[in-house]
PAPARO-175282 format. One record per residue (C-alpha): x, y, z negated; residue in three letters; residue number from 1. Coordinates in nm, 4 decimals. Layout:
> X_Y_Z_ala_NUM
...
END
This chain:
> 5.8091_-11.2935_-10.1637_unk_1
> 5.5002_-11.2651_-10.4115_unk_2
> 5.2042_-11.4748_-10.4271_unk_3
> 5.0865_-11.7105_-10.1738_unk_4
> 4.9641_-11.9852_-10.1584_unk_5
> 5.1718_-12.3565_-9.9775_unk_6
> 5.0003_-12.6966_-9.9450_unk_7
> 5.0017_-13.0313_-9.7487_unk_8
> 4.7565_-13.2394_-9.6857_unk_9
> 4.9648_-13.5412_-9.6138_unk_10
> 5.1252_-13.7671_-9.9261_unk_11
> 5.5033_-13.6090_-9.9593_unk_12
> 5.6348_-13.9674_-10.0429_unk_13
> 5.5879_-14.0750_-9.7094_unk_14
> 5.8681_-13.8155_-9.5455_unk_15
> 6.1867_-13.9417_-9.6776_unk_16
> 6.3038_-13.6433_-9.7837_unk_17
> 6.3250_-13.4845_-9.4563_unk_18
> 6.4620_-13.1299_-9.4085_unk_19
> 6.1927_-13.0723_-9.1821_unk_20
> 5.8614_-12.9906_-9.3873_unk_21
> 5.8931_-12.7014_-9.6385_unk_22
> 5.6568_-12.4003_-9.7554_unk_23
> 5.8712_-12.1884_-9.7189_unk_24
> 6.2718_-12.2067_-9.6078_unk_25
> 6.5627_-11.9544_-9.6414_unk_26
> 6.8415_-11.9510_-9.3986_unk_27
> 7.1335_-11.6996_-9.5139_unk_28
> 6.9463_-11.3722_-9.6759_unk_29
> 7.3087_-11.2330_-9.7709_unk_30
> 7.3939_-11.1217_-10.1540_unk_31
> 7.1064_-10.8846_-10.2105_unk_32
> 6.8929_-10.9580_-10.5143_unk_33
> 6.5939_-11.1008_-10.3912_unk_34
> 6.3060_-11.3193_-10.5331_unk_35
> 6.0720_-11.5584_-10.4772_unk_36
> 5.8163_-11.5182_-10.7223_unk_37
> 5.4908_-11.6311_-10.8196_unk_38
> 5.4047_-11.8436_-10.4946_unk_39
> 5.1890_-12.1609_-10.5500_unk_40
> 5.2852_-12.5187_-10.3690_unk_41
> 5.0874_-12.8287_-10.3726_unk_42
> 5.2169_-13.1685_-10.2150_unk_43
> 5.5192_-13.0239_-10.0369_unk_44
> 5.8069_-13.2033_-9.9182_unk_45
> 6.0170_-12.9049_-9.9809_unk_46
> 5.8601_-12.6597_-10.1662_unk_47
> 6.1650_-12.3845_-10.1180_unk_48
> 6.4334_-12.5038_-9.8715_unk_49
> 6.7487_-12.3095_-9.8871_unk_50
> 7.0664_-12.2856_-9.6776_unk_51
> 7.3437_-12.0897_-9.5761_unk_52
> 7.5390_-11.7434_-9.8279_unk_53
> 7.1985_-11.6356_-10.0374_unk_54
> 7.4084_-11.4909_-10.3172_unk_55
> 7.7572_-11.4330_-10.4925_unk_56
> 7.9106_-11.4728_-10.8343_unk_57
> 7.7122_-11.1760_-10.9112_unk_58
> 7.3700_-11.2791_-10.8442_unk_59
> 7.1280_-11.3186_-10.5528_unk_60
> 6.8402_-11.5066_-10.4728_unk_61
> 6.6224_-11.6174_-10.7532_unk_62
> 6.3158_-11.8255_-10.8080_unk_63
> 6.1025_-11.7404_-11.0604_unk_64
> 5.7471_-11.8035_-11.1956_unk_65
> 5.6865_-12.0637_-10.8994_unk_66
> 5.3997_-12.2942_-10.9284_unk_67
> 5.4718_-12.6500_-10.7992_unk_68
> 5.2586_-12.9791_-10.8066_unk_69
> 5.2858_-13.2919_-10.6905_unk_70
> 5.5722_-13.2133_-10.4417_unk_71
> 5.9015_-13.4296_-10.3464_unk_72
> 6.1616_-13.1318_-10.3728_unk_73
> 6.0492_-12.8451_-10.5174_unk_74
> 6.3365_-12.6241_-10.5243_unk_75
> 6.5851_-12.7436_-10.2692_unk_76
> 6.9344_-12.6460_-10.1318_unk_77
> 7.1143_-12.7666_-9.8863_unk_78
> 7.4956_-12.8441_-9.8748_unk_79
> 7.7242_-12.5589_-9.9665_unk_80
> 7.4176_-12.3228_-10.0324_unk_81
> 7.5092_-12.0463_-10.2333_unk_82
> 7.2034_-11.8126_-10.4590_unk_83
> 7.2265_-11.6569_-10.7907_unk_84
> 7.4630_-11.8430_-11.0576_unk_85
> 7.2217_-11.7641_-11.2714_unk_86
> 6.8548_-11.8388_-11.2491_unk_87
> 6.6245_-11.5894_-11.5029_unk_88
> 6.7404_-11.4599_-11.7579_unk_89
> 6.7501_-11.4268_-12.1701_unk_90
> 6.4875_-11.1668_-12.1866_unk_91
> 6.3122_-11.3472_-11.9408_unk_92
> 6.3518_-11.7219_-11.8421_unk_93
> 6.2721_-11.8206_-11.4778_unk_94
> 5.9815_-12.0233_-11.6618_unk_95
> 5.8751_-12.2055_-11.2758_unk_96
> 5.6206_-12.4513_-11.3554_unk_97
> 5.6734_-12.8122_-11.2566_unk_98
> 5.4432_-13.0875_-11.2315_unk_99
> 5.4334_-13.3971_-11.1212_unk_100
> 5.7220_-13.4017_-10.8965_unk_101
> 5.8643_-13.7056_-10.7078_unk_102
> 6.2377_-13.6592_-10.6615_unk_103
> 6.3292_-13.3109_-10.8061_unk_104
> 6.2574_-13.0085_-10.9683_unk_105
> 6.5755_-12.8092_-10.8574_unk_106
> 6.8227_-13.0053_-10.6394_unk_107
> 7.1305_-12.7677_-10.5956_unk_108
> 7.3565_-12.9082_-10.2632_unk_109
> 7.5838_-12.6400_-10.3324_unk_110
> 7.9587_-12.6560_-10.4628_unk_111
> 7.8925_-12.4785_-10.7950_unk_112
> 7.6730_-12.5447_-11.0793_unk_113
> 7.3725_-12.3158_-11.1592_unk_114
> 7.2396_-12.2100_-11.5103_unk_115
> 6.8794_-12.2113_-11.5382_unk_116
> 6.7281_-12.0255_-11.8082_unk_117
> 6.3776_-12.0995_-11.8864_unk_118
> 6.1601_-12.0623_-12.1753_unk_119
> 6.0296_-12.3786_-12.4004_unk_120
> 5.7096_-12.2514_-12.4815_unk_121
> 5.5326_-12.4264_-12.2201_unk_122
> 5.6951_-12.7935_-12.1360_unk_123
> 5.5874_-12.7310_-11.7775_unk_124
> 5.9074_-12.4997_-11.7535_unk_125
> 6.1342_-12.8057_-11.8174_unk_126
> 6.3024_-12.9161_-11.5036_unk_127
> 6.3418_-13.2320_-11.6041_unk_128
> 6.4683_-13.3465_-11.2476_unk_129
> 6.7622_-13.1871_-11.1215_unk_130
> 7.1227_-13.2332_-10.9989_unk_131
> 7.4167_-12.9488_-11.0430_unk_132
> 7.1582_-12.7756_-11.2915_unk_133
> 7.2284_-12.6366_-11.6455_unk_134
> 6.9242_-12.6015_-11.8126_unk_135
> 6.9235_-12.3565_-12.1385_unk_136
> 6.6302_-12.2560_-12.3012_unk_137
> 6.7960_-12.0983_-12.6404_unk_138
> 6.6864_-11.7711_-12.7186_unk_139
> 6.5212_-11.7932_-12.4029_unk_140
> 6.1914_-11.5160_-12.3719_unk_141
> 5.9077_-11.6404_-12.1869_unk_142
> 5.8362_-11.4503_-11.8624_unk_143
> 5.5110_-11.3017_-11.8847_unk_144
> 5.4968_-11.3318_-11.4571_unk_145
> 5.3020_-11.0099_-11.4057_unk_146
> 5.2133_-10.9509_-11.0752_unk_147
> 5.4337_-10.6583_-10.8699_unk_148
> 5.1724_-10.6200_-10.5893_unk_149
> 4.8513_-10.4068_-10.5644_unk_150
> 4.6034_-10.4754_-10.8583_unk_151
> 4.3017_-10.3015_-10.6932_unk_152
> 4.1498_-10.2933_-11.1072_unk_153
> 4.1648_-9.9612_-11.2059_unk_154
> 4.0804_-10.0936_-11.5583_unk_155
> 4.4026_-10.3192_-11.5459_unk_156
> 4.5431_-10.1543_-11.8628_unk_157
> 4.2317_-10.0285_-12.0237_unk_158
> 4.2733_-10.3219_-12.3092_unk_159
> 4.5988_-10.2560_-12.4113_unk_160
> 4.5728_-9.8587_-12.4471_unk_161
> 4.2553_-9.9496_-12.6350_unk_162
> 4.4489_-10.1680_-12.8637_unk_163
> 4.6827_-9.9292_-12.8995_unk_164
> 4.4566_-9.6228_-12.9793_unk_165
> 4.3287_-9.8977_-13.3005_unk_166
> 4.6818_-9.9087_-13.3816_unk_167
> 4.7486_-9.5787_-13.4123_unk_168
> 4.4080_-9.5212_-13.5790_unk_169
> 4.5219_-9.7758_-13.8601_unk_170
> 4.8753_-9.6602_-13.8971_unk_171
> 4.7458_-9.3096_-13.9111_unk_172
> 4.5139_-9.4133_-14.2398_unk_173
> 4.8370_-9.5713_-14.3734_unk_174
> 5.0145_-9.2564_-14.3633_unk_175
> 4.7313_-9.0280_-14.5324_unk_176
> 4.7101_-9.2841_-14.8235_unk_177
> 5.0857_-9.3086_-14.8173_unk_178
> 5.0902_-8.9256_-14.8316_unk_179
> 4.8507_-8.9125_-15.1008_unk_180
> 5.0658_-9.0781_-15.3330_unk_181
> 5.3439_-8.8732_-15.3277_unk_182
> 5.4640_-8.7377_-15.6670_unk_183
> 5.6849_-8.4251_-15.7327_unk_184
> 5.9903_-8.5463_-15.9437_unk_185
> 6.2508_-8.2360_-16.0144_unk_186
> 6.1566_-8.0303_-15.7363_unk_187
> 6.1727_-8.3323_-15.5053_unk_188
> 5.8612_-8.4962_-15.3425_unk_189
> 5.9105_-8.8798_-15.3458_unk_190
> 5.7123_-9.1729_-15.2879_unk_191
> 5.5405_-9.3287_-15.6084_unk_192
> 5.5354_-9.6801_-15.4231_unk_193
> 5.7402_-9.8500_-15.1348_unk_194
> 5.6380_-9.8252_-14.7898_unk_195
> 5.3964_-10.1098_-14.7405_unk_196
> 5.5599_-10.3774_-14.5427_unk_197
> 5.2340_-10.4314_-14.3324_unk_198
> 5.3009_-10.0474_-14.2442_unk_199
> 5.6139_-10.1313_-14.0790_unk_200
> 5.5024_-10.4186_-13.9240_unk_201
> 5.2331_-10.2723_-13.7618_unk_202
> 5.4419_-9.9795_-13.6479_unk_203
> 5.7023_-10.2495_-13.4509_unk_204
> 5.4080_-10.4629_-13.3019_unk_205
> 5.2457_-10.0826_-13.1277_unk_206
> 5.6406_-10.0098_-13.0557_unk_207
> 5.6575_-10.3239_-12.8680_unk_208
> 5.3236_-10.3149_-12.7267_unk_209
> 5.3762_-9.9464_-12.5679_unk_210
> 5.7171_-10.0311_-12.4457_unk_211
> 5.5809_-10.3523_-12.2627_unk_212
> 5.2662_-10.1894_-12.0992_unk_213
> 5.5073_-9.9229_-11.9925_unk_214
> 5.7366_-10.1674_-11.7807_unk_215
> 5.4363_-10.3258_-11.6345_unk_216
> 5.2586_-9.9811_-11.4959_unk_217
> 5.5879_-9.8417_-11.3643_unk_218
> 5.6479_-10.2017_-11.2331_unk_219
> 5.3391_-10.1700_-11.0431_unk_220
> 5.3501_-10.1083_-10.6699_unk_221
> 5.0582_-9.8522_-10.6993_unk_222
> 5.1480_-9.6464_-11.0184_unk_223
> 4.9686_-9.4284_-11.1634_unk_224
> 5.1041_-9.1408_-11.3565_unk_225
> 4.7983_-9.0394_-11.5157_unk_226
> 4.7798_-9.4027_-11.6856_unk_227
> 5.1433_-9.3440_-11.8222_unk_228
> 5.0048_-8.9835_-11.9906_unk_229
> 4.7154_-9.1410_-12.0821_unk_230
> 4.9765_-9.4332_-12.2255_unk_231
> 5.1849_-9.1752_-12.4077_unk_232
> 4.9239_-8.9693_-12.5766_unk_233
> 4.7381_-9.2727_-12.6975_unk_234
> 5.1059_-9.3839_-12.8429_unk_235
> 5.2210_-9.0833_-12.9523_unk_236
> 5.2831_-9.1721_-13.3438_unk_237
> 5.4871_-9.4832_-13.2079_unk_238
> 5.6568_-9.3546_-12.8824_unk_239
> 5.9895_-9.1666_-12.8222_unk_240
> 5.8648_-8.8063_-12.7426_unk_241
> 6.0893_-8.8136_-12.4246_unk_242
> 5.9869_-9.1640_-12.2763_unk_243
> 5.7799_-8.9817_-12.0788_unk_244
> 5.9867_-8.7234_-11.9228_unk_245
> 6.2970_-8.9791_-11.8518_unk_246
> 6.0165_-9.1983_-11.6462_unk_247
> 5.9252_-8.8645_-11.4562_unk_248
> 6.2962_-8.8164_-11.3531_unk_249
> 6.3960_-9.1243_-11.3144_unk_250
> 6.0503_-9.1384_-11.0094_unk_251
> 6.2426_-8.7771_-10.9375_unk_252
> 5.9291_-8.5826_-11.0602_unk_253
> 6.0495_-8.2305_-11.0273_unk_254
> 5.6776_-8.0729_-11.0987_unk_255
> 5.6185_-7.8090_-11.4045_unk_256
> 5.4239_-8.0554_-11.5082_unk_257
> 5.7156_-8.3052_-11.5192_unk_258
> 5.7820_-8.2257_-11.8676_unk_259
> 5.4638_-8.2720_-12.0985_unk_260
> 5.6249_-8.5467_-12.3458_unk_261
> 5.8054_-8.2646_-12.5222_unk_262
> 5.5305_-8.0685_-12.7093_unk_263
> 5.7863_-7.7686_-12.8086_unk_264
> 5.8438_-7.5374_-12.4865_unk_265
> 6.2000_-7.4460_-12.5714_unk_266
> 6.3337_-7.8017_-12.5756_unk_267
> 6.1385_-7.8829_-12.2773_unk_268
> 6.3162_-7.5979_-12.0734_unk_269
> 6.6386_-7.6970_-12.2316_unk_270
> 6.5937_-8.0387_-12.1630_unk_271
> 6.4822_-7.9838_-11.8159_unk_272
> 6.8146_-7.7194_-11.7656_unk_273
> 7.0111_-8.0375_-11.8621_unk_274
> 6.8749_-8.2477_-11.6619_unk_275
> 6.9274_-8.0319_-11.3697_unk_276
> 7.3197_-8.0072_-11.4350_unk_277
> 7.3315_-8.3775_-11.4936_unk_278
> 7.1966_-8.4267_-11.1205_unk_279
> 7.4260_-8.1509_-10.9875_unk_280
> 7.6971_-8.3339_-11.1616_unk_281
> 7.6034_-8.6251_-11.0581_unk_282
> 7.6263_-8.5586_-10.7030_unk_283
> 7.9525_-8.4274_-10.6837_unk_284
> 8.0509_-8.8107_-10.7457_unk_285
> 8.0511_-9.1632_-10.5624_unk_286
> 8.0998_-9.3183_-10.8686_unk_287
> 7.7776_-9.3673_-11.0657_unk_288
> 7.6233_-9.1937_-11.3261_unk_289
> 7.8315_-8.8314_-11.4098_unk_290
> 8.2235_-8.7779_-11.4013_unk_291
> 8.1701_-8.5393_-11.7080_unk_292
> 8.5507_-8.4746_-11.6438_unk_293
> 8.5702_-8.3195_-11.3996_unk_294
> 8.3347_-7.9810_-11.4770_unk_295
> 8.3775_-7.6712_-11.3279_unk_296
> 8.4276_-7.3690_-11.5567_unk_297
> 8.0390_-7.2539_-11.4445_unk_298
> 7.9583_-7.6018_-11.5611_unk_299
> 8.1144_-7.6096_-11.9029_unk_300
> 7.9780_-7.2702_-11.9450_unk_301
> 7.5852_-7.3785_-11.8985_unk_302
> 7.6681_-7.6635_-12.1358_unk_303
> 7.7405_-7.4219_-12.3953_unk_304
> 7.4171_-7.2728_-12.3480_unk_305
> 7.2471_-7.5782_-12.3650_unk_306
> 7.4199_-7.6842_-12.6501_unk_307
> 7.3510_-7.3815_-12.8154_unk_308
> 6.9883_-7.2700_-12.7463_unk_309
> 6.8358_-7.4973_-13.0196_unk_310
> 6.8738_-7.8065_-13.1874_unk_311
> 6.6947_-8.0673_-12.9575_unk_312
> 6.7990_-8.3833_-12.8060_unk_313
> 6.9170_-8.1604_-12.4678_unk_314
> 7.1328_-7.9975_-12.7223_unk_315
> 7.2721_-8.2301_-12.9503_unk_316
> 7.3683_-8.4272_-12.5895_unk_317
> 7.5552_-8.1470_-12.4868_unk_318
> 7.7158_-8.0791_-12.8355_unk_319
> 7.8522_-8.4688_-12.7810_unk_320
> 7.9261_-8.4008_-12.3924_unk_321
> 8.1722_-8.1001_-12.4972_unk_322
> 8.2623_-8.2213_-12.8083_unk_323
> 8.4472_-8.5790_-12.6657_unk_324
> 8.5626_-8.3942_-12.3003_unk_325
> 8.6712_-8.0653_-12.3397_unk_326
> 8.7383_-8.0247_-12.7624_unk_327
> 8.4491_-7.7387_-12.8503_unk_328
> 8.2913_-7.8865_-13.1310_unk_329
> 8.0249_-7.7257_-13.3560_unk_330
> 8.1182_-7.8717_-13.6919_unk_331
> 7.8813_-7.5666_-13.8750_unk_332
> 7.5530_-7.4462_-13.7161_unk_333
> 7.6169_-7.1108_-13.8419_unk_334
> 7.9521_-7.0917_-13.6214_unk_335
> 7.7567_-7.1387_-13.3291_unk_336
> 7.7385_-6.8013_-13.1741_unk_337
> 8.1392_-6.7739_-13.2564_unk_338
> 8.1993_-7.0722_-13.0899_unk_339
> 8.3527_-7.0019_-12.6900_unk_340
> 8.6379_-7.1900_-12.5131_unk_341
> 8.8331_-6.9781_-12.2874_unk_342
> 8.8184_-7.2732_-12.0060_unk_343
> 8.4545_-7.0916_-11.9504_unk_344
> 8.5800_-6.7465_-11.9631_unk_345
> 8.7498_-6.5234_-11.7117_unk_346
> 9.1142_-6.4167_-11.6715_unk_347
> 8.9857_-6.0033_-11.7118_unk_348
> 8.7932_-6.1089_-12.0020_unk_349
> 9.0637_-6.3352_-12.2060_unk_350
> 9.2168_-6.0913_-12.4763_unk_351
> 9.5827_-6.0487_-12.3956_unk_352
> 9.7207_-6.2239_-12.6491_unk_353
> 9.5125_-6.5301_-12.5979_unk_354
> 9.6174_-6.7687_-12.3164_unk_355
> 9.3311_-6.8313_-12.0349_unk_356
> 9.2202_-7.2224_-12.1242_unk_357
> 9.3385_-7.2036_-12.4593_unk_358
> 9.1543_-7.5035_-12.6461_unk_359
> 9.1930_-7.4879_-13.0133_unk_360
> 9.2022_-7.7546_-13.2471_unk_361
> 9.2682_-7.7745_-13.6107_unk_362
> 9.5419_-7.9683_-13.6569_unk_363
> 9.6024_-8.2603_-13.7965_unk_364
> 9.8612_-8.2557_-14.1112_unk_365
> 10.0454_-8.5526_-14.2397_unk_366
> 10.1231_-8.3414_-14.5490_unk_367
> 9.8680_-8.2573_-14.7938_unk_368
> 9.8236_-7.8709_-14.8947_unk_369
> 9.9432_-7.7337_-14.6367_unk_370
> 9.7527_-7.4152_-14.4946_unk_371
> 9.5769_-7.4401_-14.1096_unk_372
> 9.7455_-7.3275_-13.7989_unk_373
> 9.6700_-7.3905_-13.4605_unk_374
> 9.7792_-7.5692_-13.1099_unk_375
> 9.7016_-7.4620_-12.8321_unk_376
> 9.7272_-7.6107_-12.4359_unk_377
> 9.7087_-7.4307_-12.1434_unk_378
> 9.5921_-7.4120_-11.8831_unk_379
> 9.2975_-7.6234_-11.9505_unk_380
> 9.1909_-7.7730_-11.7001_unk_381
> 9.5212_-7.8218_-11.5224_unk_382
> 9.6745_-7.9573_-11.2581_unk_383
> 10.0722_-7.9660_-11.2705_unk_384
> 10.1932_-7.8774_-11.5984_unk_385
> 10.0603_-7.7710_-11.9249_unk_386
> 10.2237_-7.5338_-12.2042_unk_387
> 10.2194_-7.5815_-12.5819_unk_388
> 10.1621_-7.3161_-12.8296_unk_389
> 10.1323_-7.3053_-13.1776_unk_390
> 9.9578_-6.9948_-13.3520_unk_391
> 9.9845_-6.9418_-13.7418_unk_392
> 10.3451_-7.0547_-13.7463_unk_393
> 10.6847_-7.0805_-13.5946_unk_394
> 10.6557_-7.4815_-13.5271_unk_395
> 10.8538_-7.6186_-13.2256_unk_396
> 10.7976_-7.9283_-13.0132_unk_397
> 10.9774_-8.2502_-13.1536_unk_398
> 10.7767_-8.4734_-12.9594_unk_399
> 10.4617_-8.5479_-12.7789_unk_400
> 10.2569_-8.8379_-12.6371_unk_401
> 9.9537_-8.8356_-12.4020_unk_402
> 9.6791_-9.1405_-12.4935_unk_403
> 9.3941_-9.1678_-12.2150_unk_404
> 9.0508_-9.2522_-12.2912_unk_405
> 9.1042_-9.6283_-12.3198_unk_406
> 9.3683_-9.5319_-12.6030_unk_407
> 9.7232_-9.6444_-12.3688_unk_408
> 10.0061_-9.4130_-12.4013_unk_409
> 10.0166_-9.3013_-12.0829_unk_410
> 10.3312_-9.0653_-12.1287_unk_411
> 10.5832_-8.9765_-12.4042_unk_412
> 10.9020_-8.7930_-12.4198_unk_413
> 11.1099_-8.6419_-12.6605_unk_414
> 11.1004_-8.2567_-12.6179_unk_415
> 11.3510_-8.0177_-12.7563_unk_416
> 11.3931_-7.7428_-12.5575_unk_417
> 11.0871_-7.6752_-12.3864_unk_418
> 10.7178_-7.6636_-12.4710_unk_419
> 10.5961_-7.7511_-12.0815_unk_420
> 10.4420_-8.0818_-12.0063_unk_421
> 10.4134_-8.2020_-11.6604_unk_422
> 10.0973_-8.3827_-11.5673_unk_423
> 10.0840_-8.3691_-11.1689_unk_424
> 10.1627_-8.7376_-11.1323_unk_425
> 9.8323_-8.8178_-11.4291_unk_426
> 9.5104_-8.9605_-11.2425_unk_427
> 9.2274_-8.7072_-11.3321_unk_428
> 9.0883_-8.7627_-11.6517_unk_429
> 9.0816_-8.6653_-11.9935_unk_430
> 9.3588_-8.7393_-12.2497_unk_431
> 9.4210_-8.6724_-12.5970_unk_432
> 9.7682_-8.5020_-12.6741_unk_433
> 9.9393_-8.5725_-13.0074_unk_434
> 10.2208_-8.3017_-13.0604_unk_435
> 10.5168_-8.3747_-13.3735_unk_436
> 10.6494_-8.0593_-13.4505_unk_437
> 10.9937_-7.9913_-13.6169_unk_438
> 10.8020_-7.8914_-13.9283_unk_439
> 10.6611_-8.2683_-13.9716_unk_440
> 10.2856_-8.1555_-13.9092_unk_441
> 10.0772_-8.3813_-13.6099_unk_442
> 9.8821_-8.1500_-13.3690_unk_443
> 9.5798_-8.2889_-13.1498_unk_444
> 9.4096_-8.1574_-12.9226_unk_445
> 9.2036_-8.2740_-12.5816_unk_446
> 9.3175_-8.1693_-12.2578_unk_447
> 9.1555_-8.2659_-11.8977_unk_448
> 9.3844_-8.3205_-11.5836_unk_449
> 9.1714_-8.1800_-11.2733_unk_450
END
């Protein structure tokens, strides 16, 4: 509930305190996050009455950026009331504005104290009249209280791009005098001077300046892509060349013009592939985000495009991605093209003497000098068991342990006689497998239970 306007024409001392006269009053909204925000009271009895399960120990109701004056209760709830535990927060105090109230700022009825952040740079923000309130303005930002509705001003962020196109104008002219003082010492260009500290100054205050007018045109309820663009190109020498086509996908802009942030067209495409297998991914789960676990073989394989078409953000991603879940890491660019797990490939096209799944991994010696071999596990992704095979040497099992993700042994055994593991009773996952061999070398390698 967003700006309006509450007042009384009667004296709020004369009520007693009665439960009776409020602006407005909340009876049991549930545990959703919701707000009251930016709503103006004069001479209320009860500015904001509240009763009834408004929140849980995770959050819920929340007052912030209020405007009270001359009232008797301006924020009031009722016995066991429950809202938010937590009222603003450290990047963003509540900041409510009281003034000359009669009995309380914030009178909490409720069983459990609240914590009220707020910021001190306006003593108005002080509640200065509560009970079962812990004020805390450390560290506290002040809430700038922009307004979330309709701003029919189609000018509304005309003066910050303008100040930002002079910012970019000035740090430009920094960088071509910088540039001009360059000096070549042994074959290597350096920098006859330090960077001027007003340089990087100025490049923060436009970082922070872009980054805040952002938030408030995707926060408004009308927004405008154009402006954003318009945003972005006046920024560009400040902003993160992909801002732009995150806030696109994150709106679930799918257009060909979805992409324009990215000036090169081979990372856009790339970027825009990825994208598309993260939301693929991403629906095959109820868990948020991506299970990047649990990929099909197809899906590996397009991450090894990705990862290997150029060397953009979409691919250095997927590098990581494949990297940390499945063990194909590209430790030299020029091994690129060489580089192929046989989890993407298919049975007819797996060389006989190569296992289907096989994941390599160098290993990992505890004696020095001694020449690389190989361990391999397959099948990989698998289900009920897994095999072991060294390649290089005649090493044999001594033992082996299985660490999950959160680094807990999740299985161990002594192994002598055979080089099967069995997995079936694992939750899906990935794991890390340390093999001892007989030879006193330590093998790793990762392995993913489907």
């Amino acid at each position: 509930m967003e700006a309006n306007n509450f007042h009384s024409s009667t004296n709020p001392s004369l009520s007693n305190g009665t439960t009776n006269k409020f602006g407005i009053r909340i009876l049991g909204s549930g545990t959703a996050s919701n707000k009251i925000y930016k709503n103006d009271f004069l001479r209320m009895v009860n500015g904001i009455l509240v009763s009834g399960t408004n929140g849980s120990m995770y959050g819920g109701l929340q007052f912030c950026c209020n405007s009270f004056n001359s009232g008797s209760y301006d924020i009031r709830l009722l016995s066991r009331t429950v809202v938010s535990p937590q009222q603003g927060q450290l990047s963003k105090g509540a900041d409510n504005i009281f003034n000359r109230t009669a009995d309380y700022n914030f009178y909490n009825g409720g069983s459990s104290d609240i914590t009220y952040l707020y910021s001190s740079s306006n003593t108005s923000h002080i509640p200065s009249l509560y009970y079962q309130i812990l004020p805390f303005s450390r560290d506290v930002v002040s809430n700038p209280c922009y307004s979330t509705i309709l701003d029919l001003n189609p000018y509304r962020f005309d003066d910050d791009i303008d100040e930002l196109a002079n910012m970019a104008s000035t740090y430009q002219n920094m960088e071509e005098e910088l540039a001009s003082q360059m000096v070549i010492t042994d074959g290597n260009i350096e920098l006859s001077q330090p960077i001027p500290s007003e340089m990087m100054t100025l490049r923060q205050e436009a970082s922070e300046l872009y980054y805040q007018t952002a938030r408030r045109i995707m926060s408004d309820s009308l927004m405008d892509l154009s402006v954003l663009e318009t945003l972005h190109q006046t920024a560009s020498v400040f902003s993160d060349p992909y801002s732009l086509s995150e806030t696109r996908y994150l709106i679930d802009e799918t257009s060909d013009n979805a992409y324009t942030g990215i000036e090169d067209e081979n990372e856009r495409n790339n970027y825009a592939a990825f994208r598309a297998l993260k939301a693929e991914c991403a629906a095959q789960t109820t868990e948020r985000g991506v299970n990047w676990y649990s990929l099909s073989n197809r899906q590996i394989e397009e991450l090894i495009q990705i990862a290997e078409r150029n060397t953009g953000r979409s691919s250095v991603i997927a590098k990581g991605i494949l990297c940390f879940f499945y063990g194909i890491c590209y430790e030299e660019e020029e091994e690129i093209s060489e580089t192929r797990s046989a989890v993407c490939q298919n049975e007819e096209d797996v060389p006989s003497d190569e296992p289907k799944g096989g994941t390599d991994m160098r290993e990992e010696s505890t004696q020095a000098g001694q020449s690389d071999t190989a361990m391999s596990l397959f099948p990989n992704p698998a289900k009920q068991t897994v095999t072991i095979q060294f390649s290089g040497n005649n090493d044999n099992v001594s033992k082996y342990t299985l660490v999950n993700m959160q680094g807990v042994v999740v299985l161990s055994e002594e192994k002598t006689n055979s080089n099967t593991i069995d997995i079936s009773k694992l939750p899906t996952g990935a794991y890390v497998v340390h093999v001892f061999g007989w030879s006193g070398k330590v093998y790793s390698a990762k392995l993913v239970k489907k």
